[in-house]
C-alpha positions in Angstrom: -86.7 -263.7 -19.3 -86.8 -261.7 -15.8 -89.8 -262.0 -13.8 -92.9 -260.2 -15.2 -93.6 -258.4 -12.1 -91.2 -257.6 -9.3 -94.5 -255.7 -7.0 -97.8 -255.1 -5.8 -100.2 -257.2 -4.6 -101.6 -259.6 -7.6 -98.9 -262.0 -6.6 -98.3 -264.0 -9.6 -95.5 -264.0 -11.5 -94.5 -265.4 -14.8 -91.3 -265.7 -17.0 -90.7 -267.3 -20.3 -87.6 -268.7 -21.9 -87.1 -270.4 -25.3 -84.7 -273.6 -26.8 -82.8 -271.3 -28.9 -79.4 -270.7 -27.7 -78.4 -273.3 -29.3 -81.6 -275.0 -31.1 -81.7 -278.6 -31.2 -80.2 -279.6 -34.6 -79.3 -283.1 -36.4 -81.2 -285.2 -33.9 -80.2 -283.4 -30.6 -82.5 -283.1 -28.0 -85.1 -280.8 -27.1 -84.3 -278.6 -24.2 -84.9 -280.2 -20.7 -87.8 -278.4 -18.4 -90.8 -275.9 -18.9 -90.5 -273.0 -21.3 -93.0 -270.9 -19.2 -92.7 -270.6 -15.2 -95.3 -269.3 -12.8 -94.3 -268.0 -9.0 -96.3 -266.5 -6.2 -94.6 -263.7 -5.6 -94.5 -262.1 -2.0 -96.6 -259.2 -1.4 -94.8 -255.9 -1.7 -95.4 -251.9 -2.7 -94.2 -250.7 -6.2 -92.0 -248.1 -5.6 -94.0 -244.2 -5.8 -92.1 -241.3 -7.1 -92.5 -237.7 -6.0 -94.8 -235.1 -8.2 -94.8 -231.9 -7.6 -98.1 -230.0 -7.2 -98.9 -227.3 -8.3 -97.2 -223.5 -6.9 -99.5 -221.9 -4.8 -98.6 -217.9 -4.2 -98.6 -216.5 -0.4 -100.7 -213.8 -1.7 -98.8 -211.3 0.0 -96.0 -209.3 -0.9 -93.4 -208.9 1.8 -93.6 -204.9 1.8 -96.7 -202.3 1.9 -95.8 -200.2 -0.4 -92.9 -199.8 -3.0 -90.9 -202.9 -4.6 -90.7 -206.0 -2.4 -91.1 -210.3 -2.9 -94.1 -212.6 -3.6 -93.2 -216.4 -2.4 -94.5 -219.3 -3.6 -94.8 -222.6 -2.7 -95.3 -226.2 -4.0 -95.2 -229.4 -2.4 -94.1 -232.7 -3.3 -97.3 -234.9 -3.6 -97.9 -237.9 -3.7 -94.6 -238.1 -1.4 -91.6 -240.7 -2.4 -92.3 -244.3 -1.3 -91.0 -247.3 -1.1 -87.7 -246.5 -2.9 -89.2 -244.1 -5.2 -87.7 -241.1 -6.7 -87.9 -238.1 -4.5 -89.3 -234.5 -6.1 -86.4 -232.5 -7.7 -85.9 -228.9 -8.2 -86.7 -225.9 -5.5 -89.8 -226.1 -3.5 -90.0 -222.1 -2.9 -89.5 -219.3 -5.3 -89.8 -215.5 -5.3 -91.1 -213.0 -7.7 -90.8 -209.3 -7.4 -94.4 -207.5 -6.8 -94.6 -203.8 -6.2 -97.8 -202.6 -4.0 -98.0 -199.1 -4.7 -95.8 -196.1 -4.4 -94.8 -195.7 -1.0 -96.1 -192.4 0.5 -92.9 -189.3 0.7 -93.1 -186.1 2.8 -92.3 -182.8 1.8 -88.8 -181.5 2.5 -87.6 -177.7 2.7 -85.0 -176.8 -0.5 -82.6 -174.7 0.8 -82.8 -171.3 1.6 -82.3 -168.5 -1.1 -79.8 -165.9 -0.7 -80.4 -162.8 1.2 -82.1 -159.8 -0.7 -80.9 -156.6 -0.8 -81.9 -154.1 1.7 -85.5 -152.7 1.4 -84.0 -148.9 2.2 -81.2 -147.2 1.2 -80.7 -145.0 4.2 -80.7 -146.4 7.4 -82.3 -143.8 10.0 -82.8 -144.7 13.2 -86.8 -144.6 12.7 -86.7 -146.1 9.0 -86.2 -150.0 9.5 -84.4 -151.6 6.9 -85.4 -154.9 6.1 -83.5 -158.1 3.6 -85.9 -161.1 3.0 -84.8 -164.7 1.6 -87.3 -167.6 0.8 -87.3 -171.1 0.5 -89.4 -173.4 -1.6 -91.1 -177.3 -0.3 -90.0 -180.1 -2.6 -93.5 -182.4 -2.2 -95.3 -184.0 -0.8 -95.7 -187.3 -3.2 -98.1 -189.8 -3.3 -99.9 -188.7 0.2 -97.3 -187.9 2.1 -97.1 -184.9 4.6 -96.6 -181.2 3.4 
């Protein structure tokens, strides 16, 4: 068989084989040499693969107000070593957060046609007069009038 243990730091090793391939049969011999082997094996790491911890958010989302991204972030922990496998997969990722509704000022609509004229004579000490209005569209969510 292989070696029971190809690391770490116990440093014994043992490996086993049998007189089977072929058995002894009509007075042959038994098989030559030890059917169990011990080593001392030389000291070296077992190989560590990469975890992932857990993700951990910023806490912040990139805009302060309206739609905008969260990241978050994991690390790779305990770290690959000694020919282990590394972490696999992304270690950042984004999730849309939304902050509040971003503030929006009023705006003038536009103007309304001219009225007729307030006289229908015009003297030279009656003043005439046409009028036209507009309306504000807002404000929204605290923004200026």
């Amino acid at each position: 068989s292989e070696w029971s243990k190809t690391c770490g730091f116990d440093c014994n090793q043992q490996r086993n084989r049998s007189c089977t391939n072929p058995q002894p049969q009509h007075g042959g011999e038994d098989c030559f040499g030890p059917a169990q082997e011990n080593r001392t094996c030389a000291n070296r790491e077992c190989p560590v693969d990469g975890q992932w911890a857990v993700w951990h958010s910023s806490g912040r989302c990139s805009t302060t107000c309206g739609t905008g991204k969260e990241s978050f972030v994991r690390f790779c922990w305990p770290q690959p070593k000694y020919g282990g496998k590394p972490c696999e997969g992304p270690d950042q990722q984004f999730r849309e957060c939304f902050v509040r509704h971003c503030s929006v000022d009023g705006v003038w609509n536009n103007w309304s046609g001219w009225s007729a004229c307030s006289s229908r004579c015009v003297q030279e000490t009656v003043r005439s007069e046409r009028t036209r209005s507009r309306s504000c569209k807002g404000p929204f969510y605290g923004g200026k009038p």
